[in-house]
N, C-alpha and C positions, 0 to 999 in steps of 0.2 A: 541329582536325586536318585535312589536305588530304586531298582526295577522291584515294581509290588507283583509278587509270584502268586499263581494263582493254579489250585489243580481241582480240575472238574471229573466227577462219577455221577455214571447214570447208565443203568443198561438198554438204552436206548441209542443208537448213534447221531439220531435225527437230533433228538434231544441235543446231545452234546453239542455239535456241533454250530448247531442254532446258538448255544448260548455262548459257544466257544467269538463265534463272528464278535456278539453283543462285546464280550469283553474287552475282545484286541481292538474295537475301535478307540480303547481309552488310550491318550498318553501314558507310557511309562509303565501299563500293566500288560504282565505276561503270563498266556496261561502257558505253566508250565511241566503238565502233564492230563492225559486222560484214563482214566478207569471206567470198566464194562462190568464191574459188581465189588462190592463191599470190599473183598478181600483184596483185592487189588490196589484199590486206592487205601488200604490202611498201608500194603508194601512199599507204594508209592510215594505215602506221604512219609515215610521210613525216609527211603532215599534222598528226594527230596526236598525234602523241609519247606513246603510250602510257607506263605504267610497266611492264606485264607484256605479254605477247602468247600468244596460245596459238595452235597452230596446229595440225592435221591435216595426217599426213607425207604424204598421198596427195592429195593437191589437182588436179587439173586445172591445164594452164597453166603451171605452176611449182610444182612440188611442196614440203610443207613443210623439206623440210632446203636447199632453196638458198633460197628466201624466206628462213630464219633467216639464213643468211649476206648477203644482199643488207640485211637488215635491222640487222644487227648491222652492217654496214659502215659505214651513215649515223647508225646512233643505238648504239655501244657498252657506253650502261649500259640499254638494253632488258633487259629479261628473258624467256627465252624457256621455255614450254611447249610440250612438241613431245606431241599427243595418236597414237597407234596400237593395231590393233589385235594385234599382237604382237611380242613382245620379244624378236627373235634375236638371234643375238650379232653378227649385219653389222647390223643395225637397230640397236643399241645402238653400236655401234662409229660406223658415220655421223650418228647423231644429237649424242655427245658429239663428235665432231670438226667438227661444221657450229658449237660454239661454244652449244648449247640447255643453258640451266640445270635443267631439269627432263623428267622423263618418266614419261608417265603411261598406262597400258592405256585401253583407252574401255570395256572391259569394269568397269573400277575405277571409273569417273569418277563415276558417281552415290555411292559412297561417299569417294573420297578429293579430289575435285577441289581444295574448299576449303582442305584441308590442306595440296595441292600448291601452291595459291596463292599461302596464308600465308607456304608458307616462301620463295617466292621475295617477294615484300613484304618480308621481314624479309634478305633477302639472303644466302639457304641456298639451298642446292639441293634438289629432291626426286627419288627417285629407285624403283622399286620394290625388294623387298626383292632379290630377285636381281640386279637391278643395281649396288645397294647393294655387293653381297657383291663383284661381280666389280671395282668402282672399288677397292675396300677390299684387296682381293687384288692390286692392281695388273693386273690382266688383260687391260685396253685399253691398256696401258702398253709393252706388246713386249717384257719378258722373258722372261714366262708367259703371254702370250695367244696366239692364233690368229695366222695370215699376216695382214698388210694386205691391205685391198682392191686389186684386179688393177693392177697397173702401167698400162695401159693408159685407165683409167678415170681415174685421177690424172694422168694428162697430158692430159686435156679440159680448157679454161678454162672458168671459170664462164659464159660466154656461149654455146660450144661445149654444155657441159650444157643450157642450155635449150634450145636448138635443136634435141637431140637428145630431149628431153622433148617441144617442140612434132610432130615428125618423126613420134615415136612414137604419139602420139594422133592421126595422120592428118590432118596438118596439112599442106597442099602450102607450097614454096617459098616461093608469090608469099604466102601466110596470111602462113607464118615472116615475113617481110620487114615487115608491114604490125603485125603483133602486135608487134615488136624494134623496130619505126622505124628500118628498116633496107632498102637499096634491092636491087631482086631480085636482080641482079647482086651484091652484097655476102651476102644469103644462100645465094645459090647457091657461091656462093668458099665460104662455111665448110661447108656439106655437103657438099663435094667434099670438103675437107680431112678434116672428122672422117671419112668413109668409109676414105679414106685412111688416117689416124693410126690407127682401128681395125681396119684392114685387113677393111670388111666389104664386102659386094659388092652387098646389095640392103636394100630397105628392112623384109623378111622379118626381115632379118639383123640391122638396126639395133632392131626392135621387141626381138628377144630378147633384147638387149645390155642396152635399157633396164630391161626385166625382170628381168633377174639382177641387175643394180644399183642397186636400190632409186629407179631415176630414173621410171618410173613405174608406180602400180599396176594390177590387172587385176580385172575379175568377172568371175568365170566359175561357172555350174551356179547362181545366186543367192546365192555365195560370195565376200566382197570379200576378196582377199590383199593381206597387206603392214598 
């Protein structure tokens, strides 16, 4: 039987490593790489080619719901694990729309991890029991569900979102530029622009854009949200 390959991200090491243990107790599975934020595990899974991916939606750098999509861009039958710790219904709504085959509480992860594993191995999806309910219900579907995410937010490009993730973690220009491999001048043209497209006027402004839209997370008081 072929070894089931497996690459774990989370900027956390405690984390990983915790769930790195959970893994290798299985037969025949191997984690076969680790990443300490977004970008890295999308490189990663570049080189790679994982079978499963798990990620942590909160990542530095590129957080996990555009890493799935960057990831799924180059490798389509990836499977993706998006880990968080809580299940809203805009958190459920942009994880199954970045394209993630499964999702999992981190609060769960010591009991259901491998389960969530299996079933993307086996090429099911896993999903927590209330999310279960709301796919089943048709609910992220748009006849019974909630409004979509803000108009405004779906007209950023996927390159625009990072920028606006890097921005928000107190990233200056000339950073953005040298992290994108992109020249300051050409950073500076898209911070203009998203300012513009979002009609926001300060970088105050842009933090709290990023925050209401799951683009990045925050601690506060020794409380991680999101």
């Amino acid at each position: 039987m072929a070894t089931f390959r497996i690459l774990i991200a989370d900027d956390h090491e405690v984390v990983r490593k915790g769930l790195v243990a959970l893994l290798q107790q299985q037969p025949d599975w191997q984690v076969c790489g680790e990443a300490g934020d977004g970008r890295e595990a999308v490189d990663k899974a570049q080189q790679l080619r994982p079978d499963v991916v798990i990620l942590d939606i909160g990542m530095p750098s590129l957080n996990g719901l555009e890493a799935t999509r960057q990831i799924l861009k180059t490798n389509p039958h990836a499977r993706i694990l998006i880990l968080t710790l809580h299940d809203s219904d805009q958190v459920v709504r942009d994880v199954l729309n970045a394209g993630a085959r499964g999702f999992l509480l981190k609060s769960d992860a010591a009991r259901d991890l491998v389960a969530a594993v299996e079933a993307l191995r086996r090429d099911k999806t896993y999903f927590t029991s209330k999310v279960a309910s709301m796919v089943l219900e048709g609910y992220l579907k748009g006849s019974t569900g909630p409004a979509p995410a803000p108009v405004s937010r779906n007209r950023l490009t996927p390159r625009e979102r990072e920028i606006v993730q890097l921005l928000a973690e107190g990233k200056s220009t000339k950073e953005v530029a040298v992290a994108l491999g992109l020249s300051v001048k050409t950073a500076e043209t898209h911070r203009s622009n998203i300012m513009r497209k979002l009609q926001l006027h300060s970088v105050s402004d842009l933090v709290l854009y990023a925050v209401r839209n799951n683009i990045v997370h925050v601690v506060q008081a020794g409380v991680e949200t999101q």
